[in-house]
PDB file of N, CA, C and O in Angstrom:
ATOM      1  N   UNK A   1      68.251 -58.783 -90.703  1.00  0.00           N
ATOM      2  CA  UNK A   1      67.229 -59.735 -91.094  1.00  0.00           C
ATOM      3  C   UNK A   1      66.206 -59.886 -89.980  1.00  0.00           C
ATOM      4  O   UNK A   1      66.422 -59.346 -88.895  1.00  0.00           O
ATOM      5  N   UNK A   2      65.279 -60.481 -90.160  1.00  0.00           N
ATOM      6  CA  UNK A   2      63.886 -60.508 -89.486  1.00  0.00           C
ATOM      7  C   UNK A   2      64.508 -62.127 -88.268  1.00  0.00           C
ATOM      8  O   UNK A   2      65.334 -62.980 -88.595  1.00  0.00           O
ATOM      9  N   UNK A   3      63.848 -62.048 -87.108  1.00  0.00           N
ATOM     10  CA  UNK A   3      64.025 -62.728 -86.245  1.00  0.00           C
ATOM     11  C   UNK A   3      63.660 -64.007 -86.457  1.00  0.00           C
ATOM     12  O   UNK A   3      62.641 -64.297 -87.083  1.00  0.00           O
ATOM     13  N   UNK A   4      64.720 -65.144 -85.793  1.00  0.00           N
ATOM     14  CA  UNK A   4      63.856 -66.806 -86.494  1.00  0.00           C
ATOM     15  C   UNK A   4      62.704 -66.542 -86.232  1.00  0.00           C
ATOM     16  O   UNK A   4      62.149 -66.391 -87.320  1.00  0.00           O
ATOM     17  N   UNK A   5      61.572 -66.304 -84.958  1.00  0.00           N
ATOM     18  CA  UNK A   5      60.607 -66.712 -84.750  1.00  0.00           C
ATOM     19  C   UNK A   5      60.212 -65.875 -85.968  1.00  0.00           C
ATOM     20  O   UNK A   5      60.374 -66.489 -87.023  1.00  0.00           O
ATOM     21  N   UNK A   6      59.912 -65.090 -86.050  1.00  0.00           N
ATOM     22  CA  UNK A   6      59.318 -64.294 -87.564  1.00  0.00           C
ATOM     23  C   UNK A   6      59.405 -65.299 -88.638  1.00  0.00           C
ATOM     24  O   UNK A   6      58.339 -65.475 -89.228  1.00  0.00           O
ATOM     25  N   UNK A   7      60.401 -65.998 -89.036  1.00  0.00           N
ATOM     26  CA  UNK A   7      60.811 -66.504 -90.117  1.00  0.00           C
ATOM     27  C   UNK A   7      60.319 -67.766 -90.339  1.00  0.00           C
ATOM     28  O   UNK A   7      60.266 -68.382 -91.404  1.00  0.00           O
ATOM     29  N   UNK A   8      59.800 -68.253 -88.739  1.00  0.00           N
ATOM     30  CA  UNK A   8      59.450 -69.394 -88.721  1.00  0.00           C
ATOM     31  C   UNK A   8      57.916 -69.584 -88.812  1.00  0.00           C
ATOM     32  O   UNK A   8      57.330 -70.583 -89.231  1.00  0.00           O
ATOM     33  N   UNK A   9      57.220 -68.097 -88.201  1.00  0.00           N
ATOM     34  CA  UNK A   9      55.863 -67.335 -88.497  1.00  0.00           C
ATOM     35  C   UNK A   9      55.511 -67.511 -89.916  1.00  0.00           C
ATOM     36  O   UNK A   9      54.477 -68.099 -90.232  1.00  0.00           O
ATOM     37  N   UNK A  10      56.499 -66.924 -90.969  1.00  0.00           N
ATOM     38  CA  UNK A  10      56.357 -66.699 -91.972  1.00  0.00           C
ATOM     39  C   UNK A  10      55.891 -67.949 -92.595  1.00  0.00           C
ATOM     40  O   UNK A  10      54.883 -68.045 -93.295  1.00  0.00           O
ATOM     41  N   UNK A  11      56.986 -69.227 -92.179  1.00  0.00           N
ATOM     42  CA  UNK A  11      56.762 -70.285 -92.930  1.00  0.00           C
ATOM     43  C   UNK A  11      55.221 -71.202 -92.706  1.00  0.00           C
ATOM     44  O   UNK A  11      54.557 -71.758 -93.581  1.00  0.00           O
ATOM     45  N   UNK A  12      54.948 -71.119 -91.192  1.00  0.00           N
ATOM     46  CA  UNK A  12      54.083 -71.427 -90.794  1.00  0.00           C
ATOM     47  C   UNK A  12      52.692 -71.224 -91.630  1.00  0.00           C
ATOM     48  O   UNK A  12      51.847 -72.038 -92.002  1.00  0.00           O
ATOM     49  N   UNK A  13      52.816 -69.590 -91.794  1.00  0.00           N
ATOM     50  CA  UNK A  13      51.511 -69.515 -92.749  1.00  0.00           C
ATOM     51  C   UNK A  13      51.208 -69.388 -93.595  1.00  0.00           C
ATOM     52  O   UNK A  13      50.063 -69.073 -93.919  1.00  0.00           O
ATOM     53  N   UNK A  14      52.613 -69.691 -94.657  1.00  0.00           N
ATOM     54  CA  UNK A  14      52.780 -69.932 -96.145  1.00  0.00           C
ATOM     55  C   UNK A  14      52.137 -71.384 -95.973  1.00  0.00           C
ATOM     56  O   UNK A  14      51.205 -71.707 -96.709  1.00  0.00           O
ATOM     57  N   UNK A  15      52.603 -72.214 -95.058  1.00  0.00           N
ATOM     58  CA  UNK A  15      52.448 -73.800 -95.254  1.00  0.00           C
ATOM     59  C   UNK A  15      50.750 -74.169 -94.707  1.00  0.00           C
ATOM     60  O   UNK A  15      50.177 -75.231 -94.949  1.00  0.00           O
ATOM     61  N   UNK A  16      50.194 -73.070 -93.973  1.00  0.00           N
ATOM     62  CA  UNK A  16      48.944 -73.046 -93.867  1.00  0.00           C
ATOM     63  C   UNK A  16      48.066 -72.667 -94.840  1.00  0.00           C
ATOM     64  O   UNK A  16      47.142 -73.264 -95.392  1.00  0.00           O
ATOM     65  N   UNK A  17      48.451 -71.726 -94.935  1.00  0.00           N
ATOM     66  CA  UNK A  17      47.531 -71.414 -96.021  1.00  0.00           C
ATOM     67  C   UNK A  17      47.557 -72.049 -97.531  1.00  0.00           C
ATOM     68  O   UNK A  17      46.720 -71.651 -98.340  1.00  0.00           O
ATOM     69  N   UNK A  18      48.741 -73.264 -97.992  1.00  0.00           N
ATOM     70  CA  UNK A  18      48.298 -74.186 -99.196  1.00  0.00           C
ATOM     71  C   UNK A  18      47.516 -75.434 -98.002  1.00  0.00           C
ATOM     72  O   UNK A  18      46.658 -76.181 -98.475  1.00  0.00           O
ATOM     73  N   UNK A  19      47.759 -75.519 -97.022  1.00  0.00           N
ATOM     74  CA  UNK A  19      46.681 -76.724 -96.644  1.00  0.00           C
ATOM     75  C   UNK A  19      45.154 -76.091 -96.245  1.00  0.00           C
ATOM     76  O   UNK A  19      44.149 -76.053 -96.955  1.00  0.00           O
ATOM     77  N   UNK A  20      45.312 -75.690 -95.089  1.00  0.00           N
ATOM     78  CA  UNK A  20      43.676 -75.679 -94.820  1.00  0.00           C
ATOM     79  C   UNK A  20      43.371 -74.169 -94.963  1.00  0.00           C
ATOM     80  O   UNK A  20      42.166 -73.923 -94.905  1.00  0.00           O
ATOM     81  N   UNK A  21      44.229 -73.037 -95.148  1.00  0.00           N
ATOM     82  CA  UNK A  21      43.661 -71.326 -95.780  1.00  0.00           C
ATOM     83  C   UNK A  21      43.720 -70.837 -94.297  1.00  0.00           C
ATOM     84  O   UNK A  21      43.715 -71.370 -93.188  1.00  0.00           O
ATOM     85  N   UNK A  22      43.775 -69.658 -94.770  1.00  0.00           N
ATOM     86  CA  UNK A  22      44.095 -68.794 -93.353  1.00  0.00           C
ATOM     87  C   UNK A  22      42.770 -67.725 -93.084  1.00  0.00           C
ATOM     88  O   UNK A  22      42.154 -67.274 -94.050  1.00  0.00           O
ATOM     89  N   UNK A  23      42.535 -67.500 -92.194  1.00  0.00           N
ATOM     90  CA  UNK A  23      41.719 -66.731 -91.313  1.00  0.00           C
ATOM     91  C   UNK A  23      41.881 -65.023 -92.044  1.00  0.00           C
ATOM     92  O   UNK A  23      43.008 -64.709 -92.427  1.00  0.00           O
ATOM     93  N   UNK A  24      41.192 -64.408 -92.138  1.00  0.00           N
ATOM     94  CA  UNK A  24      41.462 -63.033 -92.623  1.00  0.00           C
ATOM     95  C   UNK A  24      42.406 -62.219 -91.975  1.00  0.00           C
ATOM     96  O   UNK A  24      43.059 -61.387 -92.605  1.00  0.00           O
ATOM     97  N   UNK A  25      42.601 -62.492 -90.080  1.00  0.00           N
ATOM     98  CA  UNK A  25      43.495 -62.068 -89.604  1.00  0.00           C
ATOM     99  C   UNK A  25      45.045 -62.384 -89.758  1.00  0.00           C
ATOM    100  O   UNK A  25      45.985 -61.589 -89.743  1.00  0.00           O
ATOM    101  N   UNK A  26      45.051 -63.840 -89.918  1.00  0.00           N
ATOM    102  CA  UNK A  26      46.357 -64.493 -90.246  1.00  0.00           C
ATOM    103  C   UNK A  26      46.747 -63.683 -91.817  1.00  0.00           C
ATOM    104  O   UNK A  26      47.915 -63.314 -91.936  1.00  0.00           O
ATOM    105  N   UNK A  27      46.174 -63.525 -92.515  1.00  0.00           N
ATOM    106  CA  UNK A  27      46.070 -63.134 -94.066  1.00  0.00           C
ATOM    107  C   UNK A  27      46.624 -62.025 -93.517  1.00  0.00           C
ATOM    108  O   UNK A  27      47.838 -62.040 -93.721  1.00  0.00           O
ATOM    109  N   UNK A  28      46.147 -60.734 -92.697  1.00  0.00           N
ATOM    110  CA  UNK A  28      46.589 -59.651 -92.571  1.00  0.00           C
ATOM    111  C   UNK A  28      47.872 -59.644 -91.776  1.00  0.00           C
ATOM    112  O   UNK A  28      48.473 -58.578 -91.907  1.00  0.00           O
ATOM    113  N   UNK A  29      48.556 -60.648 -90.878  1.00  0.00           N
ATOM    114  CA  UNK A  29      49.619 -61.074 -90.430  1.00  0.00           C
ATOM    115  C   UNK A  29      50.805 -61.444 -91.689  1.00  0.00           C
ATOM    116  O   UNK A  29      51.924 -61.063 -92.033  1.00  0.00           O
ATOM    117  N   UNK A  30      49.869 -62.338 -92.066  1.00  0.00           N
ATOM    118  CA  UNK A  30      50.970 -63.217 -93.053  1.00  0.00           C
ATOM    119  C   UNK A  30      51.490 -61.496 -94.190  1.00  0.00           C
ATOM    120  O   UNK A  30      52.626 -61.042 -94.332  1.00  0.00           O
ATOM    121  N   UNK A  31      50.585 -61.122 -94.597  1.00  0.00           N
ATOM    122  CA  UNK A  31      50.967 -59.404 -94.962  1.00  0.00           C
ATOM    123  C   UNK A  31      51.928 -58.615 -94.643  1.00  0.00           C
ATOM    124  O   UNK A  31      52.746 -58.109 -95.411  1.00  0.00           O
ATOM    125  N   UNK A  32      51.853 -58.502 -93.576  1.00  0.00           N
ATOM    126  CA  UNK A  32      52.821 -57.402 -92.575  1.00  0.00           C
ATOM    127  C   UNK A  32      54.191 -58.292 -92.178  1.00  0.00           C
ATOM    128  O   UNK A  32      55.299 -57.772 -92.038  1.00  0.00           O
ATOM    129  N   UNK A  33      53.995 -59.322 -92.065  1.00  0.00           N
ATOM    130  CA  UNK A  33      55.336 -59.936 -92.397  1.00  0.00           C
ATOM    131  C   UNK A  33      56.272 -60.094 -93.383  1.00  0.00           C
ATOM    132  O   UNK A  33      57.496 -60.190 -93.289  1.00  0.00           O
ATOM    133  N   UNK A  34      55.464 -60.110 -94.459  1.00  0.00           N
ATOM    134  CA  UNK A  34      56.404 -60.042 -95.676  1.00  0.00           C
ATOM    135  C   UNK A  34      56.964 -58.748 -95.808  1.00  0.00           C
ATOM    136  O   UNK A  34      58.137 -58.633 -96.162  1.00  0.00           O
ATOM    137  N   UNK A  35      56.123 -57.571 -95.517  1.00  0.00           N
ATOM    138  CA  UNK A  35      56.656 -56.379 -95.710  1.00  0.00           C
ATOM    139  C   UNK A  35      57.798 -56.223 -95.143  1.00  0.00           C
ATOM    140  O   UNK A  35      58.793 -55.837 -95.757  1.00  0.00           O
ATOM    141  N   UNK A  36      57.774 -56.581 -93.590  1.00  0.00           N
ATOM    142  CA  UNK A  36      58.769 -56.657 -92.905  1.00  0.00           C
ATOM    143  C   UNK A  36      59.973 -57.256 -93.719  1.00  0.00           C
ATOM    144  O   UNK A  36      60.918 -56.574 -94.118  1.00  0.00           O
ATOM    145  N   UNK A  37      59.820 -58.738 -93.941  1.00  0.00           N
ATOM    146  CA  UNK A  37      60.887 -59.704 -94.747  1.00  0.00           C
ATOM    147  C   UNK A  37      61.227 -58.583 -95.619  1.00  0.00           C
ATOM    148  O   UNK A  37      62.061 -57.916 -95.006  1.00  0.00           O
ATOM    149  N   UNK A  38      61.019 -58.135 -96.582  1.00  0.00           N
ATOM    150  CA  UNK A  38      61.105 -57.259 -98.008  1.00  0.00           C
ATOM    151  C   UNK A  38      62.095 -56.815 -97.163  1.00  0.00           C
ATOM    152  O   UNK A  38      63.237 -57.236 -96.981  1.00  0.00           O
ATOM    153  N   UNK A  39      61.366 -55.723 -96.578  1.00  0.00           N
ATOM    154  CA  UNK A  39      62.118 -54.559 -96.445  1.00  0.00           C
ATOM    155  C   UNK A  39      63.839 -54.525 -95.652  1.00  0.00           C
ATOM    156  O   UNK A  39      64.788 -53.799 -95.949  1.00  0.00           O
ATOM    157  N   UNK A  40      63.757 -55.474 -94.706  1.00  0.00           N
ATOM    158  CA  UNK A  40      64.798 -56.182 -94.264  1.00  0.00           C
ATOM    159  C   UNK A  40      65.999 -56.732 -95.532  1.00  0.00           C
ATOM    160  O   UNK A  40      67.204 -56.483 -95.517  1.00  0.00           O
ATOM    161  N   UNK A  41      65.308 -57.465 -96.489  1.00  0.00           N
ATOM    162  CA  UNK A  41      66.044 -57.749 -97.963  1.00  0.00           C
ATOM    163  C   UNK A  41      66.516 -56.980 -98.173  1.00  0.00           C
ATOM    164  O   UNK A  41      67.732 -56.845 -98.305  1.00  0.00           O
ATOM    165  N   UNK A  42      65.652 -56.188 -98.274  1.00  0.00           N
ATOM    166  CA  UNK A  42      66.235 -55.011 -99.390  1.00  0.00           C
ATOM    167  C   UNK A  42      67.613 -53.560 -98.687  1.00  0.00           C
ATOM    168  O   UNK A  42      68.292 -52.706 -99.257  1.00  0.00           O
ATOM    169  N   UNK A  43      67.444 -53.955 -97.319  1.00  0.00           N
ATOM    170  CA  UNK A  43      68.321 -52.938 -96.626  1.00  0.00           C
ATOM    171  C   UNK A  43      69.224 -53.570 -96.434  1.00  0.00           C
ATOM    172  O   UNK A  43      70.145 -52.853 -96.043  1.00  0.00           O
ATOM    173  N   UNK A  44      69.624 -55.075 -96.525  1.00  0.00           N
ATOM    174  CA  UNK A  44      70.583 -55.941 -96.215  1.00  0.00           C
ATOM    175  C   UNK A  44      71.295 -56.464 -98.038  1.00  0.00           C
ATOM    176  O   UNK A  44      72.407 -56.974 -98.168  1.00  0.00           O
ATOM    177  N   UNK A  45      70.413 -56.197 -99.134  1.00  0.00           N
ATOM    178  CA  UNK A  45      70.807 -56.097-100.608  1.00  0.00           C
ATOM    179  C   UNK A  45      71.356 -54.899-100.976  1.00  0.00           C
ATOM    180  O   UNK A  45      72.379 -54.849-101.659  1.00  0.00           O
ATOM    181  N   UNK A  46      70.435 -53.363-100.361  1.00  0.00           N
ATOM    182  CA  UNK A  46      71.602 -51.962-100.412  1.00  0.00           C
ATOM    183  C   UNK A  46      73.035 -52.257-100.027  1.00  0.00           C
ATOM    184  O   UNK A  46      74.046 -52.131-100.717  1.00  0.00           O
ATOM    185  N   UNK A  47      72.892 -52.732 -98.612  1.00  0.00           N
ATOM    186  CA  UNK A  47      74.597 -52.764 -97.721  1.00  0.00           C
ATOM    187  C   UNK A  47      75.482 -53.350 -98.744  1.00  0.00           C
ATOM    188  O   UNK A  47      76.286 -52.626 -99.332  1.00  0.00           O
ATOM    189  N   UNK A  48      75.379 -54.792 -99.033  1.00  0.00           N
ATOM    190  CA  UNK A  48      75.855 -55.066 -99.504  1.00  0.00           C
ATOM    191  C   UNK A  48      75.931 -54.696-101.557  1.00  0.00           C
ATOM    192  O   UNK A  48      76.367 -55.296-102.539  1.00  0.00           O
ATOM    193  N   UNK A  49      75.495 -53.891-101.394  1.00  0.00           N
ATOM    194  CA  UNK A  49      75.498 -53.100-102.685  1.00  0.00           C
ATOM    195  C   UNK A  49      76.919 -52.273-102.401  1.00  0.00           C
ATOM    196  O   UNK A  49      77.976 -52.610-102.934  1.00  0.00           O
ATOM    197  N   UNK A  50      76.799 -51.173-101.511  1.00  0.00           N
ATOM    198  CA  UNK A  50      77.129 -50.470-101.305  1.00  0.00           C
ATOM    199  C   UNK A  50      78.665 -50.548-100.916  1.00  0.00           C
ATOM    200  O   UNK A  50      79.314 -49.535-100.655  1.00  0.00           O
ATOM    201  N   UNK A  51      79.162 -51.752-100.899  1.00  0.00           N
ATOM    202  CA  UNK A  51      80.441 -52.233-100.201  1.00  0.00           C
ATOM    203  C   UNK A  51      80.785 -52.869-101.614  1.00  0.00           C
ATOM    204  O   UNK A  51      81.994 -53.097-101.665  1.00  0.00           O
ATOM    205  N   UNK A  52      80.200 -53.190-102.644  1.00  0.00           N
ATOM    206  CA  UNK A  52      80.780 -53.794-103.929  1.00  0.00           C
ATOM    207  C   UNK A  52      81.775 -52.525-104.475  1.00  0.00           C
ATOM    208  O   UNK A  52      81.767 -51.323-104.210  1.00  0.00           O
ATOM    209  N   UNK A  53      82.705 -53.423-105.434  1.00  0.00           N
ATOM    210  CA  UNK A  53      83.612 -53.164-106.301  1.00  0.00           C
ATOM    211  C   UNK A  53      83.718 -53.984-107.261  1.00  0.00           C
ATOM    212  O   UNK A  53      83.702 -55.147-106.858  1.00  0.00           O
ATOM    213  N   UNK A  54      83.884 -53.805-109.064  1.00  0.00           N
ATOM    214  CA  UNK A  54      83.708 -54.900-109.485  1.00  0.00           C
ATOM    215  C   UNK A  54      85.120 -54.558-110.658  1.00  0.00           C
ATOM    216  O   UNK A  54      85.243 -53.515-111.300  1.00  0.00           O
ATOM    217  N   UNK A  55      86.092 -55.776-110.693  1.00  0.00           N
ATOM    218  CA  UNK A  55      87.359 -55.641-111.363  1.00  0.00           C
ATOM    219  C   UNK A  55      87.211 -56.827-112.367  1.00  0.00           C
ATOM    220  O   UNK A  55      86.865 -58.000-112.225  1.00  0.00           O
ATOM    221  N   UNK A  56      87.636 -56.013-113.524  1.00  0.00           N
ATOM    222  CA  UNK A  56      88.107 -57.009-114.743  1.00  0.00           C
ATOM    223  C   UNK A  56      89.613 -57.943-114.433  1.00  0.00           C
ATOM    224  O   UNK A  56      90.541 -57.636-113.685  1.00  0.00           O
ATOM    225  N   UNK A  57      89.475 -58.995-115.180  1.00  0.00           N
ATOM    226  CA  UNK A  57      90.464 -59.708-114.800  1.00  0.00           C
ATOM    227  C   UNK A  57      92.749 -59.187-115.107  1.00  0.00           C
ATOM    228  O   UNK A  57      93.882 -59.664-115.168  1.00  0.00           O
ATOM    229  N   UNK A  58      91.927 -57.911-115.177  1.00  0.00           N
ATOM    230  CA  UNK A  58      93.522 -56.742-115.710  1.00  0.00           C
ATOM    231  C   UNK A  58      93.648 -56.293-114.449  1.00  0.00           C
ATOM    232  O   UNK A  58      94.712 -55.749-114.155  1.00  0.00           O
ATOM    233  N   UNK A  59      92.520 -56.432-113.365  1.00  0.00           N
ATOM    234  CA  UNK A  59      92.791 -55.579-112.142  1.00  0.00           C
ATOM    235  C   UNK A  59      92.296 -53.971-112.497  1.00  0.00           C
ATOM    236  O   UNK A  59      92.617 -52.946-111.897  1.00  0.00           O
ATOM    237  N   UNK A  60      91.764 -54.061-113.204  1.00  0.00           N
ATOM    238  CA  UNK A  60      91.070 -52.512-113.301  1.00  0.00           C
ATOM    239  C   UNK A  60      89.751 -52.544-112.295  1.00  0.00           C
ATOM    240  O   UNK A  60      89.097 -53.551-112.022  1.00  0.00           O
ATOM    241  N   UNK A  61      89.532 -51.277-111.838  1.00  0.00           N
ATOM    242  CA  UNK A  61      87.737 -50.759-111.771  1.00  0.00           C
ATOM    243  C   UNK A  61      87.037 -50.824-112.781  1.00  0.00           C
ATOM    244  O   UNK A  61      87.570 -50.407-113.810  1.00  0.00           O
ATOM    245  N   UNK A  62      85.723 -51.314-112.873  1.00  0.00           N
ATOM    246  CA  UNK A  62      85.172 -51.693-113.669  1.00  0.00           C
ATOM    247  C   UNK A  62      83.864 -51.351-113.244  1.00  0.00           C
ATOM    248  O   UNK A  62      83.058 -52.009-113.903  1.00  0.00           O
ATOM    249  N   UNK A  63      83.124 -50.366-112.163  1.00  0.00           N
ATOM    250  CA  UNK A  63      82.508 -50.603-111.758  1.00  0.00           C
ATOM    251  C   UNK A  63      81.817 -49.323-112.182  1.00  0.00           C
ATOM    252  O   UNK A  63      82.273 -48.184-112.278  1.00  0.00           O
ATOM    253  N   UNK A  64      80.143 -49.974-112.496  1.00  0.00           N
ATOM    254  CA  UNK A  64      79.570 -48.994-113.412  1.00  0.00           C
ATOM    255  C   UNK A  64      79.531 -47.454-112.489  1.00  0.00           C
ATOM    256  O   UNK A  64      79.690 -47.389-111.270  1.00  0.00           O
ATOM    257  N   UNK A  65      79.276 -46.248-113.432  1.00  0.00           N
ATOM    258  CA  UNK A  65      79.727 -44.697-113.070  1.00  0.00           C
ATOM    259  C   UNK A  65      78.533 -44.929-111.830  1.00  0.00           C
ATOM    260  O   UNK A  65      78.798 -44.618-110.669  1.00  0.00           O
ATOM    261  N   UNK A  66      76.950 -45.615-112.284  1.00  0.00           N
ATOM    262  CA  UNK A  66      76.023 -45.324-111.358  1.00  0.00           C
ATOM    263  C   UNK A  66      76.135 -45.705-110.242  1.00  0.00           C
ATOM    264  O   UNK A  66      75.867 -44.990-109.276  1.00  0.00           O
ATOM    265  N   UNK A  67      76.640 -47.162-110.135  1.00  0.00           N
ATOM    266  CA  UNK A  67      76.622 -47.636-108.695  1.00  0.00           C
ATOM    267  C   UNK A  67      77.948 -47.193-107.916  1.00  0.00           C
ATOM    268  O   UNK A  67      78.029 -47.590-106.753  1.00  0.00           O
ATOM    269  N   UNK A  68      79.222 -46.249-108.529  1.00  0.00           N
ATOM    270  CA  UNK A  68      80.116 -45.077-107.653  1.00  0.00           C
ATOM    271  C   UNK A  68      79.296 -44.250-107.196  1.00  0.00           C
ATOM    272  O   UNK A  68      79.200 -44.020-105.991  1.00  0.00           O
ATOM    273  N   UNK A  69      78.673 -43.753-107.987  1.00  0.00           N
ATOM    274  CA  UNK A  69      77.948 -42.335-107.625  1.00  0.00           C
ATOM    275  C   UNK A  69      77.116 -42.464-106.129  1.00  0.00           C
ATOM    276  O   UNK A  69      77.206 -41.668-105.194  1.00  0.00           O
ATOM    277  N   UNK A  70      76.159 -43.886-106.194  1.00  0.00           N
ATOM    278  CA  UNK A  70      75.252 -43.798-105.086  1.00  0.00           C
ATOM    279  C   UNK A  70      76.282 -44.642-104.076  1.00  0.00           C
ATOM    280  O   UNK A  70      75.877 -44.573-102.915  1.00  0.00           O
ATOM    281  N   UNK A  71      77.389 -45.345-104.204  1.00  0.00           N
ATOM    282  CA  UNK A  71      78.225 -45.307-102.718  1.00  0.00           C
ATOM    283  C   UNK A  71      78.880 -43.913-102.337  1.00  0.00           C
ATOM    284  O   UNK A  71      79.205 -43.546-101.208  1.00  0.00           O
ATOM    285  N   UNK A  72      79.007 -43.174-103.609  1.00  0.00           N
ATOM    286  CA  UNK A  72      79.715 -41.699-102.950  1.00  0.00           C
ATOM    287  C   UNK A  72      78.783 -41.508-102.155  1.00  0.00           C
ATOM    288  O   UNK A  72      78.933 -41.740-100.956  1.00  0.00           O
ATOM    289  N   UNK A  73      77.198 -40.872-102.854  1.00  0.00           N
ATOM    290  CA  UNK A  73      76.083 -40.931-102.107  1.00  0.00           C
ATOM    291  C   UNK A  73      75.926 -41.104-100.708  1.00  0.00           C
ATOM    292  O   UNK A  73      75.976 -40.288 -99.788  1.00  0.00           O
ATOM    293  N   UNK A  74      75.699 -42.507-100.734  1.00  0.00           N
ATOM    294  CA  UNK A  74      75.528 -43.025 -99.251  1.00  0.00           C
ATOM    295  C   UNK A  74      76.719 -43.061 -98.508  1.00  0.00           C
ATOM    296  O   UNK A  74      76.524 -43.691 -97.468  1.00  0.00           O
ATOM    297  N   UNK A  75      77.803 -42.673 -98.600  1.00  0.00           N
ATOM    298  CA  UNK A  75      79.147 -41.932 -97.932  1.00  0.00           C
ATOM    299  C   UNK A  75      78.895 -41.341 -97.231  1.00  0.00           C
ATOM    300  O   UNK A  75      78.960 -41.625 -96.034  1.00  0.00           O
ATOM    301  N   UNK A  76      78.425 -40.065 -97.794  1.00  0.00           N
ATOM    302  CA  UNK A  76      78.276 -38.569 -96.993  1.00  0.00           C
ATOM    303  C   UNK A  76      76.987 -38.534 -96.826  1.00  0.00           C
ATOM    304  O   UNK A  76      76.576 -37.375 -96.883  1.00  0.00           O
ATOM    305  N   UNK A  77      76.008 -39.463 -96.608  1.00  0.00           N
ATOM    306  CA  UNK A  77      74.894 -39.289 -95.746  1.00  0.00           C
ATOM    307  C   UNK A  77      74.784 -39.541 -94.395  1.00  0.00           C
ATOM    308  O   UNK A  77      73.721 -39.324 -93.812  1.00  0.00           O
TER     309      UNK A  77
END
């Protein structure tokens, strides 16, 4: 995940920009941060993708063919 101060960046100029609007540079900040945030999400939503298993209450695997395939996947990468 992205660093508090980042996070606290982030909030800063979400909460600026509904009061008094942000500067074109802050705009291009407030930008590149989210990307950052995203992308951080989304590599920390794979992991934990990737470590799931999902069992019916019989104790079976249950876990769809696609999301085996891309932990085999990301196994042997």
């Amino acid at each position: 995940m992205l660093a508090p101060e980042q996070l606290e960046r982030i909030n800063f100029l979400a909460n600026k920009a509904k009061t008094d609007g942000l500067s074109p540079q802050e705009m291009d900040e407030q930008q590149a941060l989210r990307q950052q945030y995203l992308k951080a999400f989304r590599q920390s939503f794979k992991s934990q993708m990737m470590g799931m298993k999902v069992v019916d209450p019989d104790g079976n695997d249950v876990t769809p063919e696609k999301l085996k395939d891309e932990q085999k996947r990301h196994r042997s990468e």
